[in-house]
Structures are given as structure tokens and as C-alpha cells.
N, C-alpha and C positions, 0 to 999 in steps of 0.2 A: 504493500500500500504506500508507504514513503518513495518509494521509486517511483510508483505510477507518477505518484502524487506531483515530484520533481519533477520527473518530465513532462508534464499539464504546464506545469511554473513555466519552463525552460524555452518550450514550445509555442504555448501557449498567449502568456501575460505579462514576456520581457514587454519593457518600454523600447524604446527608439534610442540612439545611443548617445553619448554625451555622459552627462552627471547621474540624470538620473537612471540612465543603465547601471553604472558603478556600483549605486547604491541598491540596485534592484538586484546586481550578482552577492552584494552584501546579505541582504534580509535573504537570497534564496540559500548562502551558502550556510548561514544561521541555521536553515531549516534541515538543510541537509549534515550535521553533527554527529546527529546519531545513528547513523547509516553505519559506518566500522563496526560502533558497536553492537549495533542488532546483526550484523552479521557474523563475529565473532563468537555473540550469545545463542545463534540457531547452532550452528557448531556445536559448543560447548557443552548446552542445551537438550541437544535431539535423542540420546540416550543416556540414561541416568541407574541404570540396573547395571546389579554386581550380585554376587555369589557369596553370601557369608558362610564360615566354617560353623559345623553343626555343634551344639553346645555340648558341655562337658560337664563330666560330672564329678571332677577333681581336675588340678591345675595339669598341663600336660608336661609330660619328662621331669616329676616329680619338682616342680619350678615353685618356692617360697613367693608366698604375696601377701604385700602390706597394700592397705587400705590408706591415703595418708586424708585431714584433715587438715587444712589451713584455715588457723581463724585468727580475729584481732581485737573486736571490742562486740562481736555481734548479744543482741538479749537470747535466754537461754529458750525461748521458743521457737526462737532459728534454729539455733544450734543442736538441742535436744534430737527430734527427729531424726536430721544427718547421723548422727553418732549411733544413735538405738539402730537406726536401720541399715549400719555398715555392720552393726558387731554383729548382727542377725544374717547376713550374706553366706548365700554356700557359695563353693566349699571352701574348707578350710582355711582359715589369712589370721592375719593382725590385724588389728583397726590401731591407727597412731592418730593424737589430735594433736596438732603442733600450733601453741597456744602462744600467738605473738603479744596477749596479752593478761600474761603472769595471774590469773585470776585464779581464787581459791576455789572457789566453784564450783569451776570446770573443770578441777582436778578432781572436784568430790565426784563430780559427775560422771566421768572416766570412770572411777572403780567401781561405780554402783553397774554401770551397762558394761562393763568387761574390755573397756578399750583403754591403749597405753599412755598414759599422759606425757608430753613434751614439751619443752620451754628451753628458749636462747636466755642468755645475757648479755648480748649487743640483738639488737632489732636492728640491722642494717640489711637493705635492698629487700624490704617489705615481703610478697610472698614466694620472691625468688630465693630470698636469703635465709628465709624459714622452711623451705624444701632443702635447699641444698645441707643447710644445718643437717636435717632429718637424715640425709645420703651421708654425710661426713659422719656420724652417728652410726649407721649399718655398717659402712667401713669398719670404723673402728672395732668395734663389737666384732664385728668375721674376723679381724686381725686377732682378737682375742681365745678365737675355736667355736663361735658363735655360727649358726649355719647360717648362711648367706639368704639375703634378701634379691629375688630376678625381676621381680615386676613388681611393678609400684602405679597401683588404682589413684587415681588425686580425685576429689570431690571438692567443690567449694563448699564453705561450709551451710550454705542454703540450699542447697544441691541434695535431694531425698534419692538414695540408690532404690531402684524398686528390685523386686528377688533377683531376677533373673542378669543384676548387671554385671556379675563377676561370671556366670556360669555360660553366658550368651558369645562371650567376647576374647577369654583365654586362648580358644583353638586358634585364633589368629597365630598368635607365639609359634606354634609349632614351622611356620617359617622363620627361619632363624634370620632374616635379613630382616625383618619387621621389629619396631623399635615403638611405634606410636601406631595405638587404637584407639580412635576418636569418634566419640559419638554425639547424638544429638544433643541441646540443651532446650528442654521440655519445660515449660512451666503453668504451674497451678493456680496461680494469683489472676485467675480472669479477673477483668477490670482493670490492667496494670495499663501505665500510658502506651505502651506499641500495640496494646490487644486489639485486636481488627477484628475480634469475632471468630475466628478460622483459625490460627495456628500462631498468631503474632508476627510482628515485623520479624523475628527470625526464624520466625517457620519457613519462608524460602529459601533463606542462607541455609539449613539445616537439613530440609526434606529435598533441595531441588539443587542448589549451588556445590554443596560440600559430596551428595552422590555422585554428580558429573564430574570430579576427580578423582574418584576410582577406577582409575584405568592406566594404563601402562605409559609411565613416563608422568603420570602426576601423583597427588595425593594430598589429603588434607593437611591444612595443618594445625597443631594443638593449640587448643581452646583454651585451656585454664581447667575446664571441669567436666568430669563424665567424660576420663579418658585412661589409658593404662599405658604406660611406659616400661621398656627394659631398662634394670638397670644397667647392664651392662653399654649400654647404647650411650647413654648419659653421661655415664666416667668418660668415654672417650674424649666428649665436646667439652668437658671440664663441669657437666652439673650444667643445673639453670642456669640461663645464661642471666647476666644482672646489668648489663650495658644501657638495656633500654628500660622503658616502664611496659612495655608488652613483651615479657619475657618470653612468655608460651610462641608465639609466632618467632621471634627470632630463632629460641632456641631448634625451633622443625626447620628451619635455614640451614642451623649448623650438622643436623642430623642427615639432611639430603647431602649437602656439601660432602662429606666422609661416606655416602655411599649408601646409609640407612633407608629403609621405605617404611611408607608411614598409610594407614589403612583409615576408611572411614565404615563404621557398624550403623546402618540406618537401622535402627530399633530404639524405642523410646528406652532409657534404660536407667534415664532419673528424671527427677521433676525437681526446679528450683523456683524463685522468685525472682520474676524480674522487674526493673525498675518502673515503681508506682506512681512517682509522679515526675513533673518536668524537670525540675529540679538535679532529681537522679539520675533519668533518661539522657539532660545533657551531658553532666559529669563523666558519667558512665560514658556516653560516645567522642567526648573531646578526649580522656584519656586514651581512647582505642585509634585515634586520630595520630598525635602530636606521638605516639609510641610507634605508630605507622611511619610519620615522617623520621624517625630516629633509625627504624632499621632500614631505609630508603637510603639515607645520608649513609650510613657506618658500614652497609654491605654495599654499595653502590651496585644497587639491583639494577638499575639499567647496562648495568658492565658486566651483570653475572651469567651473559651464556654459555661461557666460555662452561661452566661448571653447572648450567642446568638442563633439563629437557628444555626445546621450543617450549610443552605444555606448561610445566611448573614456570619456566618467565614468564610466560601469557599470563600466567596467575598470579604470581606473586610482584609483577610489577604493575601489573593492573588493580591487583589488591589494595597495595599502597597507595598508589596515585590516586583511587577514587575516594581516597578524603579530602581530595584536593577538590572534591566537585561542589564543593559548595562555592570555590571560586566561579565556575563553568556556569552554577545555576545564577549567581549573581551577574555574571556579564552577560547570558542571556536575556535575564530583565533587562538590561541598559542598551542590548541592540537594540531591539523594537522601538524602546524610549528616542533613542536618538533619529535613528529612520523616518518616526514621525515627525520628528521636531525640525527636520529636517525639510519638510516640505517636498521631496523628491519624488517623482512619478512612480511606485518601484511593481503597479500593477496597470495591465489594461483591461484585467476581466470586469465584468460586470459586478458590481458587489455583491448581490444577491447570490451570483452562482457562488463566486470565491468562497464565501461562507458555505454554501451546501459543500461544495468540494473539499472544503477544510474542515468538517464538521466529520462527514462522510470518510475522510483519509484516518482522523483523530479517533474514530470511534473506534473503526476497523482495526487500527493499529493496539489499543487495548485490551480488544475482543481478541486478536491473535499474541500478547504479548502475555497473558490471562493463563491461555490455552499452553503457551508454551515453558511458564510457570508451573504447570499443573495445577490450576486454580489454586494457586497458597499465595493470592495476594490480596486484596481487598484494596481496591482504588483512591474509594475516598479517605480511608486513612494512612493509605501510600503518600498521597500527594500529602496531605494534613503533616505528614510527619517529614517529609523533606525538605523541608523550611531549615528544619532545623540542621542542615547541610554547611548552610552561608554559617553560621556563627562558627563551627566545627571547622569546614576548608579555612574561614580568616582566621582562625587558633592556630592554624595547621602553616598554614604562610607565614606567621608572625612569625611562629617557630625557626621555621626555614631561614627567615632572614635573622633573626637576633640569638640564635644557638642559645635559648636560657635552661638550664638547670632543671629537671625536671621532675617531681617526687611523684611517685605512687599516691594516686588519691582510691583509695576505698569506697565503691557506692557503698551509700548509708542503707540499713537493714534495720526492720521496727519501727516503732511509733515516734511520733513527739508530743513535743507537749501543747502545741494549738494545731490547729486546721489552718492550714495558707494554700492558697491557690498559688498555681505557677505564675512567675515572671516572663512576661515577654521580652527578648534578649532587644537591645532598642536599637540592632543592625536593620530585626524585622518590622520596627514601628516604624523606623525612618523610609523603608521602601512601600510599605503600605502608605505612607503620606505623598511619598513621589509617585506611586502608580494611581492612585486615587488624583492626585492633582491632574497628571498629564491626560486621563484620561476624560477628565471633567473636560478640560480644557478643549482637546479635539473636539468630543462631541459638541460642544459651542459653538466650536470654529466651524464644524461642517452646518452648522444652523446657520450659520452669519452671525452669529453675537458676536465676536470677535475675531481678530484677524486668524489665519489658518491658510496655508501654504499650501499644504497636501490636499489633491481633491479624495472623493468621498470612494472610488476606488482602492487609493493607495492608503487613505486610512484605513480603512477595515483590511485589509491585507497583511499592515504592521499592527493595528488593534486586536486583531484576534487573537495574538501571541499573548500580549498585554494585558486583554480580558482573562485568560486562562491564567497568566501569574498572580492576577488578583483575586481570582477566585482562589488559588493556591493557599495563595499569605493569610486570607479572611478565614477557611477551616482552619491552618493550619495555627492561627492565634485564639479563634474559640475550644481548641482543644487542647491550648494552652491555661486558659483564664478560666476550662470548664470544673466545678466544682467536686466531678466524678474524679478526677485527679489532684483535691488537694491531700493535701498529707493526713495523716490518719494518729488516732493516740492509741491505737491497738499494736503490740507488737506481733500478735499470733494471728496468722489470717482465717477465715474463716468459712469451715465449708459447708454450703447446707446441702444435708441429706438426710432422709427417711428411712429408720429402723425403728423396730419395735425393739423397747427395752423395760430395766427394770431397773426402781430405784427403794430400794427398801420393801421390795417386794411388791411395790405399788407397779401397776402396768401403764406406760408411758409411748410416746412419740415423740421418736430424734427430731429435733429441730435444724438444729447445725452442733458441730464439734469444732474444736481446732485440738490444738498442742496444750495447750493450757485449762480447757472445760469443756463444757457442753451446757446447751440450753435443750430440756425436752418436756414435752406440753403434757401435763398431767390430770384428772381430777382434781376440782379446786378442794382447799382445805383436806387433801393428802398427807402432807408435811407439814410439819412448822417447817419457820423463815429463818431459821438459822442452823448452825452443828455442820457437824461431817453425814453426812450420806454415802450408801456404795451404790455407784451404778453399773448397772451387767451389761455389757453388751454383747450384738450375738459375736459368737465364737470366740470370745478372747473370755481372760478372768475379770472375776469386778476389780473395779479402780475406784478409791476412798475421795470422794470430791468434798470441798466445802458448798455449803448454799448463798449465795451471794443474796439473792432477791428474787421473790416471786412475783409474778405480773398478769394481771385478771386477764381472761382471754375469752373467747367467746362460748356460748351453750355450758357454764358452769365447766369450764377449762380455765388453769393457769398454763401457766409456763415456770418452770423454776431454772436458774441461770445456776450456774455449777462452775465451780475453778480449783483447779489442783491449787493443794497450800505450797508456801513456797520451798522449795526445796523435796520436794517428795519425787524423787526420783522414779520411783517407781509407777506413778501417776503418768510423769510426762512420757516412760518407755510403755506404758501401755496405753495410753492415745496414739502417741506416733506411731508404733503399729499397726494399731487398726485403721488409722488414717492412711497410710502406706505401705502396705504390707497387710493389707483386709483380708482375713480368713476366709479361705471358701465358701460360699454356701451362706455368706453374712449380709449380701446385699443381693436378692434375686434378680432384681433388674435391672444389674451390670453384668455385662460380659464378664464370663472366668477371665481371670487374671489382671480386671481390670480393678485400679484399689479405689477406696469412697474420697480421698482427693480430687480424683478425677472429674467428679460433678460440675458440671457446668452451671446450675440453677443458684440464683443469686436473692440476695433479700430484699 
């Protein structure tokens, strides 16, 4: 459709020559930008199946595996979960939780769920430095007569392993050139700011982008979380790599470099949270940015062919660069702007058609960009959310130009202590005030209110671009300032699902659960409003809640609110199970193997 479309332009609506041809090969070759890359991406694109190894029921060729945990300051609702549902994993491993922040706690909390506690005394290169600790630590110990640790599972520590992640993903190993298996990163927090409904803004990076480099001569590279490393593979390249702040990608740099391949496991195989509101969402993406442009500069990826496939440069220097697109999307806005302001002839179609034919090319091109996605994108909150590119690509530029200094910033995880709506970063208010002016302005001009250079062809030709940026920037800032995403003072999220249960022997209905309680609607005047209670749920044993508050409900129904007391370990390891790691046979209508996080149904 973009080719037809250009050659209509080319053919069709040049001007006559002079200036304003100039400027009419201008606005067409604007138009024509993304041509490379849709052609790069049907490539890339067109097959996306691989062959996983069939799961295991012990590690293969008798191979020791650690589970590791990296954590820093997360509340123990995050944390919890992660750890019960790692020390719970077949078969057989270690669970390590490497505790960059010295808390008594989580020490307690480590031997009550059977996992090993760890802690530095220098916190230097945040979670690169706190891995590599952890491997400097296996060293030593094997130097001792200690049996060796081979693979090393890393989870972030909001990252819930569901059963099947260690048993799904080992047989890769048994190829001994294989160093990294990388899997999806799944999450449970619908409602979070990239949630589109369908899989979130990384559900195509995840399900559709990271598949299509499973193929010879490319492969994914490591995430951070819900992935499994050799270690042997590791010592080579010297451990985490700690040069940049996105360690995890550099370090799969240094792993292909020496000759490593690196696997991607499309199976859901944890569920984490991801970032809830704007706030987060940016942090979170300027980091994954300004760390892109660090191992851009320090591998001088545009000079690495010499040492990679065609594919993996295709990928990994397109990878980097496209943080730079938020430069691309902001000089897009300013063609158009200028074309018009320009007064230069740069169409001779009819307006009317121009528009049905730009209309007609824009839709088409959706509908097959959709298709070629495999439906894991959601439009309106694609575009909503690529605004926030330009604040990220000029982070990313600044960088490039002033080399500053760069520390690990940690997305924030759990509540606070008011509700705020997101900031609009005021790169985007300044271009909503220029695209709204200029666009005031033409439509005047082609009234006669005011003077206007460009006839009423060539404005709608460069306005059409113009009207779409604006419509762009106006989602993409009410789903900044919308109230669905201000911050929250819960630190446990919360999920509603329906089980029949029991609290004191009294017969009830699950309302919702999290990490921390439940709420389940009972017979009014059941309970008193205060003490400890045991609630049973199906398939697990009871768990000793407190009762926080009872709340009149409808037809002689309350609801009683439930919260584990603080520190009752035992509490939080039997919620988090049943919330991720759900017994058989405990929720009829979920698919087997699906757990009650899963639920989509919201309050």
C-alpha cells in the first residue's frame, strides 16, 4: 500500500518544477521513511516458529541450578510471591535472594520459605554487581570442594516463576554451545500504563519480535528476567558485564562475540508487574534508552560485522538506534509544519481525492501491519504510547552529545502515599501548542481570514500528516493525565476471582485475593469485626488472616476484608501459591495449568 500509494504521489500530484517541486520531492520523501523498514520487518516478520526441547524432569547431565533473586528496596508483597514460588520449582535447585538491601526481613523470610539469603558490603554496579557478587561467591565455595553451580535461572524480583519454568527450559542446555535461554516477560497487573487490552506494549516485542530471532545466525538477547544462563559461558566474558546500565543486553554482545548462542523459549513461564503508571513507564524506558546508547558508543555496533551475522547486526544495531526514534518522530512533526508554512504547491490532486487516497493507503497499511504482528498490537494505545519516544530519543541524544555519568535507576514497585496523576513531559505540551496553532492557523488561511500561501490542495496534503500527529499527542497526553494510571497506596495488587471458600467454617465467596489478604462476601452478622480468622481455600491448607473490616453488601451479604499480620510468613507463602501456583481442580473455569492471577476481571 505505501508503494502504490508513492507512486499515485510521484505520478500523479508532482507540481510543475521550480521550488515548489523541491519541496513536493520533500513532503513525498517524508512519506516514503518507512519503506526500509516495512521491508526489513516483512523479512524478519514472515516466520516466527521454532522447535523447543521437550521438558525435563531433572536438570540434564546431572547440571546444579541456582535460582538467583535480585532485589533492593522492593515491599514484601513483591517480593514474597517471587521467592515462595522459586523455592517451590521442580526439579531440584537452590533459590539465592541477593539482597542489595541488607534488610532483616528478608533474611527472616528466606528461612521461613527455604531459600538462601545473600548480601554485598559494597553495593556497587546495582544489579550487575549483585549477580556477579553471587558468581564470585559459587567460585569461591567450588574452590572450597563445594559442587559447582552450571546454570543460573535470574528472576526479577516481581517476576512470579509459574511450575513449569525451570522444567520447560533446561533441555535447551543439552546443547553445549547454548549459554542464554530467554523467555517471555508476562504480566499480571492489567491496568498497568502499556496495557492495550491484549498482551501489552510488550507483548509484541515478546510473542512476535524476540520469536523471529530464533533462527540461525541470530538470537535473542537477555532480558534481565525469566531467563537461565551457563555459568560456565559467563566466566569467560568476565561475569555481568557492568560498563553500561543495561547490563543484560551488553552482556549477550559479549556472549555472541566468543562464539556463545543464545535461545528464545516462547512459553509464558513467569508473570511480573509492569510499570503502572507514567511516571514508571518513563523511567523504566529512558533507562532502556540512554543504556542502548552506551553499548552503541562502547561496542561501536555499526563497526561490529566484522564479528557478527548480517542477522544479529540487523538486530542489534537497529535495536539501539530505534531509541533514537523519538528524534525521527519529532522531525516528522516539523516536516509537515514547515511545508505548510511554507506556502509551496507540493500537490495537484484534488483535495477530496488526496484525502480518500491517504485515508485508504493509512488504513490498509494498519490492517496489514496488524496482521503481520499477529494481532499483539492494539493501535490506539500504540500510537497513545509513542509520544513518549521524543522525551526518550532527546535523553538519548543528550547523552550522545555530553557523555554524562550514568547510575542504574530502579522502576519503583508498590504503593505510595497519595494518588498523582502523570506529568506530561513539556517537550509534549510544547508540540501540542505548535501543532494546534499551525493548524488553526491554515485552516483560517484557506477560509480567507488570514493570509495563507499554500492553496487548499497542498494544504491538506501536508495537513493530513499534521492532523494524525495531533491526534497522536491529544491520546497520547489523556492517557497521561488519565486517572486509571495515577499511582496507587496499595503495595499488593489485586486479583478478582470467584471461589467458594470457608472462613470459620462459615460458607463464603472469593471476592478478590492478593499476597497480602482477601476480601470474601459472606452472611451478614457471620463474624465479629475483629481477631484472627482461618480461611480455607480450595486445594491449599487454611491460612490465619486478620479481619480488617466488614462492609454491608447486598440481600443480607457482607463482605469481610482479611490481611495477613505482618510478618506471618507462612500467610504470605500460602496466598502466593494459590495465586500462582493454583492447585488443580481449585478454579473450574480456568484452563488446567492456568493459575487465578491470570484473571482478567477487574473491580
Amino acid at each position: 500500500m505505501l508503494i502504490l500509494y508513492l507512486l499515485w504521489r510521484v505520478m500523479f500530484t508532482m507540481p510543475a518544477g521550480g521550488s515548489n517541486l523541491m519541496m513536493a520531492w520533500v513532503l513525498v520523501g517524508f512519506e516514503a521513511l518507512p519503506l526500509a523498514g516495512l521491508v526489513l520487518k516483512v523479512v524478519s516478520l514472515w516466520n516466527i516458529n521454532s522447535q523447543p526441547p521437550l521438558p525435563v524432569t531433572e536438570a540434564p547431565g546431572g547440571m546444579r541450578v541456582a535460582v538467583l533473586i535480585p532485589t533492593y528496596d522492593e515491599p514484601v508483597e513483591v517480593l514474597a510471591p517471587t521467592i515462595a514460588a522459586a523455592c517451590a520449582l521442580e526439579p531440584a535447585h537452590e533459590t539465592w535472594v541477593l539482597d542489595d538491601g541488607d534488610r532483616a526481613w528478608v533474611a527472616q523470610m528466606c528461612a521461613a520459605f527455604g531459600a538462601r539469603y545473600v548480601r554485598r558490603d559494597d553495593h556497587d554496579h546495582a544489579k550487575a554487581g549483585n549477580m556477579n557478587h553471587a558468581l564470585r561467591l559459587m567460585a569461591a565455595e567450588e574452590d572450597e570442594g563445594a559442587d559447582g553451580i552450571d546454570i543460573i535461572a535470574v528472576l526479577d524480583c516481581d517476576h512470579v516463576p509459574l511450575p513449569a519454568f525451570l522444567t520447560a527450559t533446561l533441555g535447551w542446555f543439552t546443547d553445549e554451545k547454548v549459554a542464554l535461554v530467554q523467555g517471555p516477560q508476562s504480566f499480571y497487573n492489567s491496568g498497568a500504563f502499556d496495557d492495550d487490552g491484549i498482551t501489552g506494549e510488550q507483548g509484541m516485542f515478546f510473542n512476535v519480535l524476540m520469536p523471529s530471532r530464533n533462527v540461525p545466525g541470530a538470537g535473542p538477547f537477555w532480558c534481565g528476567s525469566t531467563s537461565l544462563l551457563r555459568v560456565k559461558a559467563l566466566r569467560e566474558v568476565g561475569g555481568v558485564a557492568t560498563e553500561t546500565i543495561t547490563e543484560d543486553m551488553h552482556t549477550t554482545l559479549k556472549l555472541i562475540r566468543v562464539g556463545w548462542r543464545t535461545v528464545y523459549h516462547h512459553q509464558t513461564l513467569a508473570v511480573g508487574l509492569a510499570p503502572a503508571t507514567p511516571d514508571q513507564y518513563l523511567l523504566q524506558r529512558r533507562r532502556w534508552g540512554m543504556g542502548a546508547m552506551q553499548i552503541l558508543v562502547r561496542e561501536r555496533l555499526w563497526a561490529a560485522k566484522g564479528w557478527m551475522s548480517w542477522r544479529n547486526y540487523h538486530e542489534y544495531l537497529q535495536g539501539t538506534l530505534w531509541w533514537l526514534e523519538g528524534i525521527g518522530t519529532l522531525v516528522a512533526f516539523l516536516i509537515p509544519v514547515v511545508v505548510m508554512c511554507s506556502g509551496a504547491k507540493t500537490s495537484t490532486a484534488d483535495p477530496v481525492v488526496f484525502g480518500a487516497v491517504f485515508i485508504l493507503m493509512f488504513s490498509l497499511r494498519l490492517w496489514g501491519s496488524k496482521r503481520l504482528m499477529r494481532q499483539e498490537i492494539h493501535w490506539p494505545t500504540a500510537f497513545a504510547l509513542r509520544i513518549f519516544r521524543v522525551p526518550v530519543g532527546l535523553a538519548c541524544l543528550w547523552w550522545l552529545i555530553s557523555r554524562n555519568v550514568l547510575e542504574f535507576q530502579v522502576t519503583p514497585k508498590g504503593g505510595t502515599d497519595l494518588r498523582r496523576r502523570g506529568r506530561t513531559p513539556p517537550v509534549l505540551s510544547g508540540m501540542i501548542v505548535t501543532v494546534a496553532a499551525v493548524l488553526l492557523y491554515a485552516g483560517a488561511g484557506v477560509m480567507g481570514w488570514v493570509p495563507w500561501r499554500a492553496d487548499l490542495s497542498s494544504t491538506v496534503a501536508a495537513g493530513s500528516w499534521l492532523l494524525l500527529a495531533a491526534i497522536v499527542l491529544v491520546m497520547g497526553t489523556r492517557r497521561i493525565r488519565a486517572a486509571d494510571y495515577a499511582t496507587s497506596r496499595r503495595n499488593a495488587y489485586r486479583t478478582v476471582v470467584s471461589a467458594p471458600v470457608e472462613i470459620n467454617g462459615v460458607h463464603g465467596e472469593l471476592v478478590d485475593i492478593s499476597v497480602g489478604g482477601a476480601a470474601v462476601q459472606i452472611p451478614q452478622g457471620a463474624l465479629p469485626g475483629s481477631g484472627a480468622v482461618r480461611l480455607e481455600l480450595p486445594g491449599t491448607a487454611p491460612v490465619t488472616l486478620q479481619v480488617l473490616r466488614l462492609i454491608p453488601g447486598p440481600e443480607g451479604s457482607q463482605t469481610v476484608s482479611l490481611k495477613a499480620a505482618e510478618r506471618d510468613w507462612e500467610a504470605y507463602r500460602i496466598l502466593s501459591l494459590w495465586l500462582f501456583h493454583t492447585p488443580e481442580g481449585a478454579l473450574p473455569q480456568f484452563p488446567q495449568g492456568v493459575p487465578a492471577v491470570a484473571s482478567l476481571r477487574v473491580l
